[in-house]
C-alpha positions in Angstrom: 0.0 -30.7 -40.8 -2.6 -30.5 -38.0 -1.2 -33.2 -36.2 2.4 -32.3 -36.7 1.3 -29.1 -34.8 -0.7 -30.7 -32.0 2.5 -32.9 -31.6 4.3 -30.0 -31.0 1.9 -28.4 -28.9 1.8 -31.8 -26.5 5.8 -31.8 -26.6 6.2 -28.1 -25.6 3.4 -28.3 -22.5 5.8 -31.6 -21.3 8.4 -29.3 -21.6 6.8 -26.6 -19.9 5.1 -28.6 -17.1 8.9 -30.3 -16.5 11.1 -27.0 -16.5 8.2 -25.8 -13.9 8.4 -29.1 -11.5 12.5 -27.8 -11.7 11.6 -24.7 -10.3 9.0 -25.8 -7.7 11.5 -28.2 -6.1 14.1 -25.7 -5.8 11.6 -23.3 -4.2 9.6 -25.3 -2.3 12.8 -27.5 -1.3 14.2 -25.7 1.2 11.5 -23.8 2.3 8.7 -26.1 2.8 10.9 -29.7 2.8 13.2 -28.7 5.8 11.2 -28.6 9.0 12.7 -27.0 12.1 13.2 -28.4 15.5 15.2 -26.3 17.7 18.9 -26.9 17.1 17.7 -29.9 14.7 16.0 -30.5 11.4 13.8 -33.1 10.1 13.4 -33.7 6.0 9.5 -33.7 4.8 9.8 -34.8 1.2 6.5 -35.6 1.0 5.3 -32.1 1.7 7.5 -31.1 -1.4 6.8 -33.9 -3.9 3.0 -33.0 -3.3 3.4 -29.4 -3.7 5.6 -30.0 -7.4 3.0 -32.7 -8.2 0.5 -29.8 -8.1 2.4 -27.3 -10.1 3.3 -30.2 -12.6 -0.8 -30.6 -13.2 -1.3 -27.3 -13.0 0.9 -26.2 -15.4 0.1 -29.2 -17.9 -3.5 -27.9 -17.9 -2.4 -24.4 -18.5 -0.4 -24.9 -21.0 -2.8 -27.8 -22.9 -5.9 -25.0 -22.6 -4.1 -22.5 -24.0 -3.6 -24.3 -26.9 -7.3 -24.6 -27.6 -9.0 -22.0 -29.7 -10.9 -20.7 -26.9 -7.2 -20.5 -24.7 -5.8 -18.8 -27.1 -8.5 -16.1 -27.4 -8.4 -16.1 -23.5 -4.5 -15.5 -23.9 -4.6 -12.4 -26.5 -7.0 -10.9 -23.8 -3.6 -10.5 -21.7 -1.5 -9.5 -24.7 -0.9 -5.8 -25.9 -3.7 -4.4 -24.1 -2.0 -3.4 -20.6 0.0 -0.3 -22.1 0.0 2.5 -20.8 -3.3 4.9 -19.7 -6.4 3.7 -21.0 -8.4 6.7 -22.2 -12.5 6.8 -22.1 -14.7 8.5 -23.9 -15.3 12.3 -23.9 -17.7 12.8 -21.0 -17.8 9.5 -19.7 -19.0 9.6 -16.1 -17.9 6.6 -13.6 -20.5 4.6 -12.1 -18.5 5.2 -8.8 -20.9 8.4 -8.0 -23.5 5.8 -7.7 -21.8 3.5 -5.7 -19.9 5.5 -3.2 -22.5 6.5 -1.4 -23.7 3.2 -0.6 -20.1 2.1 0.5 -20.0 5.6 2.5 -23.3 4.5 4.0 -21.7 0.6 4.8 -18.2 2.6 6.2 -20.3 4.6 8.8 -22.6 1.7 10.1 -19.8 -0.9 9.7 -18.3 0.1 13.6 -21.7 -0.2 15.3 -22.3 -3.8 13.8 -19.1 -5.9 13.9 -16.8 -7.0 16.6 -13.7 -5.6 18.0 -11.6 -8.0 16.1 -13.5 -6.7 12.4 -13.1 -3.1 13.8 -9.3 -3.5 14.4 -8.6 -5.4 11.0 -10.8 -2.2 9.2 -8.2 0.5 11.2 -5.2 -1.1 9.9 -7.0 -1.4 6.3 -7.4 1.9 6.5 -4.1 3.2 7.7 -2.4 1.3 4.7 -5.0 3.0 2.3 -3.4 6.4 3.8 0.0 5.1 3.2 -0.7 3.5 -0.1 -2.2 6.7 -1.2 1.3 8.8 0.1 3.9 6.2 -2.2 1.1 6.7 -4.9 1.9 10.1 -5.8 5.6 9.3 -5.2 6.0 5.9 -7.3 3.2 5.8 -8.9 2.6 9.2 -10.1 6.0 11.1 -10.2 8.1 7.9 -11.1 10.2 8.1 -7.9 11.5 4.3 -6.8 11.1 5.7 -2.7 12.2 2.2 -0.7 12.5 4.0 2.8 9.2 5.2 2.5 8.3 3.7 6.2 10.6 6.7 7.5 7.8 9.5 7.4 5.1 6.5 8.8 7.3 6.6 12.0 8.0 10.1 12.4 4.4 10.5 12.2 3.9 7.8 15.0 6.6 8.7 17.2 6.1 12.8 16.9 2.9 11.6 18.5 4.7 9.8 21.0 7.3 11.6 21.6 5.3 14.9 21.5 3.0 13.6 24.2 6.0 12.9 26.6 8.0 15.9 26.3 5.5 18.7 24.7 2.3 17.5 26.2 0.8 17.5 22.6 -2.3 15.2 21.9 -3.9 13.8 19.0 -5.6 16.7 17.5 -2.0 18.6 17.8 0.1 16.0 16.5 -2.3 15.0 13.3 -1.0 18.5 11.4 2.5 18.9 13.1 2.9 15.4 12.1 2.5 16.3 8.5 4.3 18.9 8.6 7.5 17.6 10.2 6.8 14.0 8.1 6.6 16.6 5.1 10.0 18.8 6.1 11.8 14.9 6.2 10.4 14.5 3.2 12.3 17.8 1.4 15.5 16.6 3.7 15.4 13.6 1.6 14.5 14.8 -2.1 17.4 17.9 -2.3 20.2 15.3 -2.0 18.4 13.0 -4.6 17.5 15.1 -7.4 20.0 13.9 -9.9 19.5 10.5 -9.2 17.2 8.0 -10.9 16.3 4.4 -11.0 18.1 1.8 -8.6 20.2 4.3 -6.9 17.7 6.5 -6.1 15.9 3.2 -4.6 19.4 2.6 -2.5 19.1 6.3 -1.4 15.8 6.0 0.5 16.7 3.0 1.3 19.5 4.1 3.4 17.4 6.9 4.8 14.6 4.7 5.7 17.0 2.4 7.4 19.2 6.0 9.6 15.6 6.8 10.9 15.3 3.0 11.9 18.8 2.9 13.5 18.2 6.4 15.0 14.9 5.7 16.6 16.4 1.9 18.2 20.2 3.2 19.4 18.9 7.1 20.9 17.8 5.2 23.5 17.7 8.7 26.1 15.2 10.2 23.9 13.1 7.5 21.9 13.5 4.4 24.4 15.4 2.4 22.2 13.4 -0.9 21.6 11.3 -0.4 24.8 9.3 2.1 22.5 7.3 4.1 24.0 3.9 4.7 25.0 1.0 6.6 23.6 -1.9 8.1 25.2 -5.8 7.5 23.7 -7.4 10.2 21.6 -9.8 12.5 23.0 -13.1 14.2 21.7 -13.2 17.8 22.9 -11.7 16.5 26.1 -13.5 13.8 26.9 -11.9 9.9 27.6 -12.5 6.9 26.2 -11.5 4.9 29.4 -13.7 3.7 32.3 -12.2 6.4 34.6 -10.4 9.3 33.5 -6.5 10.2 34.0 -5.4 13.5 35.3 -9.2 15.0 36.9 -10.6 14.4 33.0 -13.9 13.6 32.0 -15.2 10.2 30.6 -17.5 10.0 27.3 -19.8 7.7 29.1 -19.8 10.0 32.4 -20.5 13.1 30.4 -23.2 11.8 27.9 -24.8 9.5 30.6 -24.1 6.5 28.5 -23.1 2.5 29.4 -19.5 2.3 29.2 -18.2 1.1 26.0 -14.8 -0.9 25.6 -14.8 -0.4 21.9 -15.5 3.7 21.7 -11.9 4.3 21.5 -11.7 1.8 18.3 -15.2 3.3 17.5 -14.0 7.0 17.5 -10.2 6.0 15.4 -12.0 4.2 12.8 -14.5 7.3 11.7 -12.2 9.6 12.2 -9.6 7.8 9.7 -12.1 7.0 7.3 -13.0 10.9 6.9 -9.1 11.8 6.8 -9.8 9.2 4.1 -12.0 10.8 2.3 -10.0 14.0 2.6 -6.9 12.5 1.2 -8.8 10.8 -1.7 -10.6 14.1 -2.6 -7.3 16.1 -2.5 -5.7 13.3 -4.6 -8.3 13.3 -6.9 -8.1 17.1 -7.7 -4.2 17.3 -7.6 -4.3 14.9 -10.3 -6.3 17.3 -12.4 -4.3 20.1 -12.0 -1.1 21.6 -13.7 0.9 19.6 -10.9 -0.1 16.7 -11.3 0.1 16.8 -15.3 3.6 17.3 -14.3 3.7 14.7 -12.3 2.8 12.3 -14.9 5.5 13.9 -17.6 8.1 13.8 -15.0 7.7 9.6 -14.6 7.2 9.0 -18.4 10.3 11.0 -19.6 12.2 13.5 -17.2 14.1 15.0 -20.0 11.0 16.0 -22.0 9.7 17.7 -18.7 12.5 19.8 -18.8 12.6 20.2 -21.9 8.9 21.6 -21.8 9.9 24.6 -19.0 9.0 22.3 -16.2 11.2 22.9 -12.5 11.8 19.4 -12.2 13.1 20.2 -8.6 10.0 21.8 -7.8 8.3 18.8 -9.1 10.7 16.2 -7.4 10.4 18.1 -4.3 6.8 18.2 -4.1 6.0 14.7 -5.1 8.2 13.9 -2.4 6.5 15.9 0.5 3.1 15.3 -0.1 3.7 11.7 -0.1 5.6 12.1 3.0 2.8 14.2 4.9 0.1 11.5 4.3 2.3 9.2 5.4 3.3 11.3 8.9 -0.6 11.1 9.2 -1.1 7.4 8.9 1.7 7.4 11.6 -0.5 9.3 14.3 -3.3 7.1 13.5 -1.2 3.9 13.7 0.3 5.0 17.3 -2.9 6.2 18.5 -4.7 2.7 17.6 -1.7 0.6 18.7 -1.1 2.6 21.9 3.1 1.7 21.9 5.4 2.4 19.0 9.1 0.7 19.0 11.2 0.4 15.8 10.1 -3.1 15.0 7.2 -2.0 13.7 9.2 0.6 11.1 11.2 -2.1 9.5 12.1 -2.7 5.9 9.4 -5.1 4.8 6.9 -2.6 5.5 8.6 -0.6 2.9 8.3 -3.4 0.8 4.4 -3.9 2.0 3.1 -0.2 1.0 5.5 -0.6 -2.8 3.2 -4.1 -3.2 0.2 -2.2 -2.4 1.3 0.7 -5.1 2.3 -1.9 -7.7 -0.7 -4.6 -7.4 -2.9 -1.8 -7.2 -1.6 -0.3 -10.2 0.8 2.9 -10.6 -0.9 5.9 -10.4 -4.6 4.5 -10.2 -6.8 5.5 -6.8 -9.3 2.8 -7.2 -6.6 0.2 -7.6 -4.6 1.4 -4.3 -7.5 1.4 -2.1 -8.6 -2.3 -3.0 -4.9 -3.7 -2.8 -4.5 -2.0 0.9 -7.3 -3.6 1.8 -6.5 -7.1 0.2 -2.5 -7.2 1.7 -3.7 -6.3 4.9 -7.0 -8.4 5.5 -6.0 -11.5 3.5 -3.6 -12.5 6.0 -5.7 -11.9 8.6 -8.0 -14.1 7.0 -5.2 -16.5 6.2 -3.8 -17.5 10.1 -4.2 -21.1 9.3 -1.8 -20.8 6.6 0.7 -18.5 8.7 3.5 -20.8 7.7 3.3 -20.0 4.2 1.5 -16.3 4.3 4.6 -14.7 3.1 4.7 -17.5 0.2 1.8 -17.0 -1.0 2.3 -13.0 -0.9 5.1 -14.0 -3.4 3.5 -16.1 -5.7 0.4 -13.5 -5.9 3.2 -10.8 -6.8 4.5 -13.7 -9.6 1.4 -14.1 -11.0 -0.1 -9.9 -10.7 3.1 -9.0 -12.9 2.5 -12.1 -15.2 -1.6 -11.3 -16.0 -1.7 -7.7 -14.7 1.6 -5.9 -15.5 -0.5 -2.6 -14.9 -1.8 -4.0 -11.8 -5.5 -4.5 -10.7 -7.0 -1.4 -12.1 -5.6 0.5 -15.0 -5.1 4.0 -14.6 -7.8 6.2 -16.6 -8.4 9.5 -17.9 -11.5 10.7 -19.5 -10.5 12.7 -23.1 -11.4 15.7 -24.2 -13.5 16.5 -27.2 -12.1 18.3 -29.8 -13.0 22.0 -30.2 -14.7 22.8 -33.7 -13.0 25.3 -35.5 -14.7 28.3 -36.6 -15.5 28.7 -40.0 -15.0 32.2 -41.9 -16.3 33.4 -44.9 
């Protein structure tokens, strides 16, 4: 009998390993066997049969260890235990309290000890984090599929730009109009979408995301079309970032009687985001706790029992959807201040996609989670510029694989419980 089943187990993995060589050739086929040349093309089968050799042997060896006793206890470790929100223990307390301060301590010295390159690939980290954070509450919290989400980031970045030409507003003055205005587009979009759930909610904001797109390239009078538009440098109470100051201002360097510094301006965005950071992640973390964001959680798991309960579900809706949006006008500011020229290429529909990957690897509705995706989908192809051919291929087969093992995404979301209360006994 024991053989009969390892015979079975053998056939099944040659099964397994052929159906997957099937599916490696038709993806990798086209993609990595047809090589460009201008008007031209030249076949690279060897490129391909390399690749589907790999994913035969892989797959053989996967499928042969799981059939081992120690495989299959590996296996059940990813089976039936993903569900849901994990619930601690009755005053558990994170070991986070002891180890933020040491990362707080790193993310304030980090600017004065690594390069300009290392500072840059931190800003954008961070400005992802701020827009991960925004779709959190929406997706990952309130259950709202939001696929135009990259709308509010460029109202953000153009209010800032745009502000700046026509208002004279700077920085400081754009970071809570910004919100506000990213926040108002944000209620614009949830009134007309109330009733709607699932996929055409998602076509919905999708449209939207793409009328801001289309809006911001073809009013070419007001935005500058695809010429974009420029955007001045942050100031500290007035004081310049560049070697010689515009308009009769006053350099940092000038005023402080310091060596000039190329990198201030970087210097000065990077500590400024990482304490709206903090802000953001404290609000979060409180809103979470409170009646809202209770209701936030009923409204994704079953919006008919929230109503049923008393809930406004348009209340609910409505906020979910402009808070998200206000973070996001704020990671806007940020990104046109540290790019210094917005255009609508930068506001296109994969980033959409980006910040949704960054909610769902993370994992829906957990902080922690969020945080470490941003920084993994933003730095790992930084990382990866060897591989630039196939960066967006392997940002497909780590979403493959994140939805086969971690369905809930990298860090479950979890709530501490509450002990019960003794009753009190009468006599």
């Amino acid at each position: 009998m024991n053989a009969m089943t390892q015979k079975a187990g053998v056939r099944e993995a040659l099964l397994d390993t052929l159906l997957a060589g099937v599916i490696a050739l038709v993806v990798f086929g086209p993609i990595v066997g047809v090589v460009l040349e201008g008007y031209s093309f030249t076949l690279s089968p060897q490129r391909v049969g390399l690749l589907v050799g790999l994913v035969m042997a892989g797959r053989l060896l996967i499928s042969l260890f799981t059939q081992t006793p120690f495989g299959q206890r590996f296996r059940r470790k990813f089976e039936g235990n993903d569900e849901g929100v994990y619930v601690r223990e009755p005053g558990y307390r994170s070991r986070m309290r002891w180890i933020l301060p040491l990362l707080l301590i790193a993310a304030f010295a980090f600017p004065f000890l690594s390069s300009k390159y290392l500072l840059t690939v931190a800003i954008l980290g961070l400005i992802y984090v701020l827009l991960g954070l925004g779709l959190n509450i929406v997706v990952g919290l309130a259950g709202l599929l939001d696929l135009g989400y990259v709308a509010f980031y460029a109202i953000g970045a153009y209010g800032l730009a745009l502000g700046y030409e026509y208002l004279g507003l700077g920085f400081w003055s754009m970071l809570p109009i910004a919100a506000l205005l990213a926040a108002f587009a944000g209620a614009l979009l949830g009134f007309p979408v109330l009733r709607m759930h699932g996929d055409y909610l998602a076509i919905v904001t999708l449209g939207f995301g793409e009328i801001i797109r289309l809006v911001l390239t073809n009013w070419v009078a007001f935005t500058g079309g695809p010429n974009g538009v420029s955007v001045p440098s942050p100031t500290f109470f007035g004081l310049e970032f560049a070697r010689r100051a515009k308009d009769g201002g006053v350099p940092y360097h000038e005023f402080f009687h310091l060596d000039y510094n190329p990198n201030m301006k970087f210097i000065f965005i990077y500590v400024v985001l990482v304490l709206v950071v903090l802000l953001v992640l404290l609000i979060k973390h409180r809103l979470t706790r409170m009646p809202i964001g209770r209701a936030w959680e009923a409204l994704r798991e079953d919006e008919i029992a929230c109503r049923a309960m008393g809930l406004n579900h348009v209340l609910v809706k409505l906020s979910a959807f402009m808070l998200g949006a206000s973070t996001a006008g704020i990671a806007g500011v940020f990104f046109a201040s540290y790019q210094g020229f917005v255009n609508p290429t930068s506001f296109t529909f994969f980033e959409s996609a980006l910040i949704l990957a960054i909610v769902v690897l993370g994992g829906m509705g957990s902080t922690l989670g969020v945080v470490l995706a941003a920084f993994v989908l933003t730095v790992a192809p930084e990382l990866l510029r060897s591989f630039a051919e196939y960066r967006v291929l392997l940002f497909g087969m780590l979403m493959v694989l994140m939805m086969i093992w971690r369905p809930r995404g990298l860090v479950r979301t979890a709530r501490v419980g509450v002990p019960l209360r003794k009753g009190e006994r009468h006599e």
